[in-house]
N, C-alpha and C positions, 0 to 999 in steps of 0.2 A: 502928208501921206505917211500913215506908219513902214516901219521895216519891211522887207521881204519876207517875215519868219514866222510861220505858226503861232506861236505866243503873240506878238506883237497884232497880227491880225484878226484874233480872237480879241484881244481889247479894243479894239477900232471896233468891231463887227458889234459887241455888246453895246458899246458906246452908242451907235447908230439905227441900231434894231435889234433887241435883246430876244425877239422872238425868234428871229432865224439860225439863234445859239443850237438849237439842236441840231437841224440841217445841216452845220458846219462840222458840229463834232462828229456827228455821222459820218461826213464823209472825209472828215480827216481819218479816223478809223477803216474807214473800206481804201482809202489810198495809200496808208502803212500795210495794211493787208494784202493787197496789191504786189507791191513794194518788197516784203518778204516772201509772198509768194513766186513775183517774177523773179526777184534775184533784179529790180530796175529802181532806179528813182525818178523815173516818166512821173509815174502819178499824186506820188506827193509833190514833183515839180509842175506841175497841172492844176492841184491842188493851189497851192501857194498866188498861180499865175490867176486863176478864176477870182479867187477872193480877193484880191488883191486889188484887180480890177472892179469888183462889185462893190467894196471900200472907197474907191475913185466915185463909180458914177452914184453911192449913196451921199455921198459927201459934195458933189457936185453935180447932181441932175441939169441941171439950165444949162452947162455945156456939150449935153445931147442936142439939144432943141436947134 
């Protein structure tokens, strides 16, 4: 599993589906937005926690089943 960190889970996420590159940068964008807007780090830690997980079950789907 890559790092917990933005960079790091944009090379897993290319690595494994280079289409849903856009989807991420989108919404790493709207959770910095967020983020400065609220005065929180809720949502780029949200951010991080989703992908993160989505990393996990692209890299290991059969441990759903």
């Amino acid at each position: 599993m890559p790092e917990k960190t933005p960079a790091a889970l944009r090379v897993a996420v290319a690595r494994l589906d280079s289409g849903v590159l856009h989807a991420f940068d989108q919404q790493w964008d709207e959770a910095m937005r967020q983020a400065r807007d609220e005065y929180t780090l809720t949502p780029p830690r949200a951010f991080v926690e989703h992908w993160w997980s989505w990393v996990g079950v692209a890299r290991y789907p059969r441990c759903l089943a």
